[in-house]
LOPATOR-587162 format. One record per residue (C-alpha): x, y, z; chain. Coordinates in pm, 1 decimal, always signed. Each point is the difference from the previous one (the first is absolute). Layout:
LOPATOR-587162
X|Y|Z|A .
...
This chain:
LOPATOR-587162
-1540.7|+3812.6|+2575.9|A .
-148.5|-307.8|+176.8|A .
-285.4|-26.1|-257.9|A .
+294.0|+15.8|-318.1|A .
+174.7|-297.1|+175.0|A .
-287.7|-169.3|+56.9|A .
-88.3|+13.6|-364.7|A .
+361.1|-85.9|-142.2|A .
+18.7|-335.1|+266.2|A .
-382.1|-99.7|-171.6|A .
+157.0|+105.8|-352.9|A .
+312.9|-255.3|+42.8|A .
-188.3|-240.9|+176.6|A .
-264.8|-36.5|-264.8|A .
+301.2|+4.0|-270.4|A .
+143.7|-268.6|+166.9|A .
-337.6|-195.8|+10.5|A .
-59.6|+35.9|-328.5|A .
+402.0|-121.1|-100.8|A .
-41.7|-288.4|+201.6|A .
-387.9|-67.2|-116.1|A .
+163.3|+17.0|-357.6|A .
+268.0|-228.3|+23.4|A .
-219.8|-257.4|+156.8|A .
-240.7|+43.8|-334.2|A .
+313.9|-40.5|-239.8|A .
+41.4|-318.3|-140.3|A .
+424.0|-118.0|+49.4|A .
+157.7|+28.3|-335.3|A .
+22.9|-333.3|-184.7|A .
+294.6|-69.8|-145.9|A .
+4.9|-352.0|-131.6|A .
-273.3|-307.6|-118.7|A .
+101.3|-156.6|+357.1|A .
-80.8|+300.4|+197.6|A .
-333.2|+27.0|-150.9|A .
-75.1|-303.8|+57.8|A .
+36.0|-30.5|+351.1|A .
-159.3|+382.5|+58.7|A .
-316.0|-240.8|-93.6|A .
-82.7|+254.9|-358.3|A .
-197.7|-175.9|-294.0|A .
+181.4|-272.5|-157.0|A .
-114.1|-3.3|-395.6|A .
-68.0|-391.2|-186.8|A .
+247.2|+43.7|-216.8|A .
+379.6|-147.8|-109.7|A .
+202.0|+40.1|+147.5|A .
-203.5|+133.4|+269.3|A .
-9.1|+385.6|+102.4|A .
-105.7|+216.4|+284.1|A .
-197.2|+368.9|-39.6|A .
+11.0|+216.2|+328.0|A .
-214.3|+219.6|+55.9|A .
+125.0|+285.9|-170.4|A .
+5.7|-216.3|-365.3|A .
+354.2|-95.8|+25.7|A .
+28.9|-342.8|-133.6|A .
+292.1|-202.4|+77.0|A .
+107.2|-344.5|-191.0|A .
+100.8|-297.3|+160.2|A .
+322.2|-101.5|-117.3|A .
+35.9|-332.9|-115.6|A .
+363.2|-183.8|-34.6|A .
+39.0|-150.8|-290.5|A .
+110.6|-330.1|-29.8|A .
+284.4|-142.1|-253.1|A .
-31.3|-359.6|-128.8|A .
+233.9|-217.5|+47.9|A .
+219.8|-50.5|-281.5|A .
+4.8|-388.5|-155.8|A .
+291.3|-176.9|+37.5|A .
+134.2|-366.2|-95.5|A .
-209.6|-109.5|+283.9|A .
-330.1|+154.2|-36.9|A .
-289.1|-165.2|-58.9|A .
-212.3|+122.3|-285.9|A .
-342.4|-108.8|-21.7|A .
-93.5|-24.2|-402.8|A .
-351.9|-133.5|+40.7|A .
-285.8|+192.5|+82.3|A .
-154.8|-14.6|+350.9|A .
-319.4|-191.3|+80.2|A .
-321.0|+126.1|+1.0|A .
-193.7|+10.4|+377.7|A .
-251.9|-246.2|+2.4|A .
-280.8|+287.8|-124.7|A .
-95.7|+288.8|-46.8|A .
+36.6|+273.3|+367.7|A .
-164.4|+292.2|-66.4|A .
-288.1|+102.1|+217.6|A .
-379.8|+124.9|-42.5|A .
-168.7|+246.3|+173.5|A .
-331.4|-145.7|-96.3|A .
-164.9|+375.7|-68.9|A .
-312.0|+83.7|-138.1|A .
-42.6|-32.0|-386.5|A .
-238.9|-51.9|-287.0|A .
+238.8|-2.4|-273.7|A .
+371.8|-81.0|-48.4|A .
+119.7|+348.8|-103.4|A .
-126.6|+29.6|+343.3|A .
+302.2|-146.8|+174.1|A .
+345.9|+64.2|-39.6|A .
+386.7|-124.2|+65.4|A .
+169.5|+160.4|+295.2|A .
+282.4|-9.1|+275.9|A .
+299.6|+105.5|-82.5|A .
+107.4|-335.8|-149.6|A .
-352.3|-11.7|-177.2|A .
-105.7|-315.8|+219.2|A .
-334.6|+136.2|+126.6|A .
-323.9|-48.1|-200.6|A .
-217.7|+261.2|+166.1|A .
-363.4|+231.2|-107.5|A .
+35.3|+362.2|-131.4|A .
-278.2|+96.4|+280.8|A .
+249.8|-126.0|+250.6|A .
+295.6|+260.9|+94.7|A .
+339.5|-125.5|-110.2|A .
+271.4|-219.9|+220.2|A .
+334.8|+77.8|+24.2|A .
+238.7|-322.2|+30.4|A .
+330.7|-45.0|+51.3|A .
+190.2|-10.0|-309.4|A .
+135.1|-327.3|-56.0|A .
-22.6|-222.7|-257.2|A .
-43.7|-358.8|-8.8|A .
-46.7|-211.4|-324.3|A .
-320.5|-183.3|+123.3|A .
-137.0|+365.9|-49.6|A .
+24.6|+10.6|-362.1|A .
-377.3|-65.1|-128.7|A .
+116.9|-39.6|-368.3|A .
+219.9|-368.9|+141.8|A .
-255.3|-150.1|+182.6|A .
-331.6|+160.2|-244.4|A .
-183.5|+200.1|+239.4|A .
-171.8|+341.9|-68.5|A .
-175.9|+230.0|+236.5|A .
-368.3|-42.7|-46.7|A .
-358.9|+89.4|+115.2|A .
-64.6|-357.1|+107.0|A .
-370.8|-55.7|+155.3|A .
-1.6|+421.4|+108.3|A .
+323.1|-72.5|+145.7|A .
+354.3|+144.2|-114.7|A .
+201.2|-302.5|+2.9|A .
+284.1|-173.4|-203.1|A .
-126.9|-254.1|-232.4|A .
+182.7|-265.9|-202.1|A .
-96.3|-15.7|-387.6|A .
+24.5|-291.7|-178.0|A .
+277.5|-69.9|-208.3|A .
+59.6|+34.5|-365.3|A .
């Protein structure tokens, strides 16, 4: 009799270890693109932005979208078009090349100038005119073994 309830207390006590060891290893369920967030899980570069937990659920950050304002009588309405920056923004890496087909046009806005031998950068997606190579004549070029942008002459 004694050894039966010895056997039954280790039975429910090792049930009850392994409930409690189980719960602890059980990720909280995510409900929402906030609550994923702040659990700390993977936050994907995309837009809008979204969140994977650990069990590839991916949640979507939900963006409000924002009317315009309707024109009135009193609205302003700019009809000319803006000015350009001063020159051209975009950025070179300055990577390894021997030929141009060697470097290529990336960031998300395409304002990077960077080698194919190089791994690619992720920037934030927002545009700017002073970006635009066709404007201010620049192409992305394998200038002295060095990916850089490059102004060509004009026509």
């Amino acid at each position: 009799m004694l050894k039966t309830s010895i056997v039954i207390i280790i039975i429910v006590i090792a049930g009850v270890g392994y409930w409690i060891y189980q719960s602890a290893m059980t990720p909280e369920q995510v409900k929402n693109f906030d609550e994923c967030i702040a659990k700390g899980y993977l936050i994907l570069e995309s837009y809008p932005r979204q969140c994977k937990t650990p069990d590839n659920e991916i949640f979507t950050e939900i963006i409000p979208s924002i009317e315009p304002e309707p024109i009135g009588p009193d609205t302003e309405v700019f009809t000319e078009p803006p000015e350009l920056e001063e020159s051209f923004c975009g950025e070179s890496t300055r990577g390894e090349c021997l030929i141009d087909s060697d470097c290529f046009q990336g960031g998300c806005s395409g304002e990077l100038c960077q080698s194919k031998k190089e791994e690619a950068i992720t920037t934030p997606c927002v545009f700017r005119e002073c970006f635009n190579k066709e404007t201010y004549g620049m192409q992305c070029k394998c200038v002295n073994e060095q990916c850089q942008w490059y102004e060509y002459p004009a026509q």
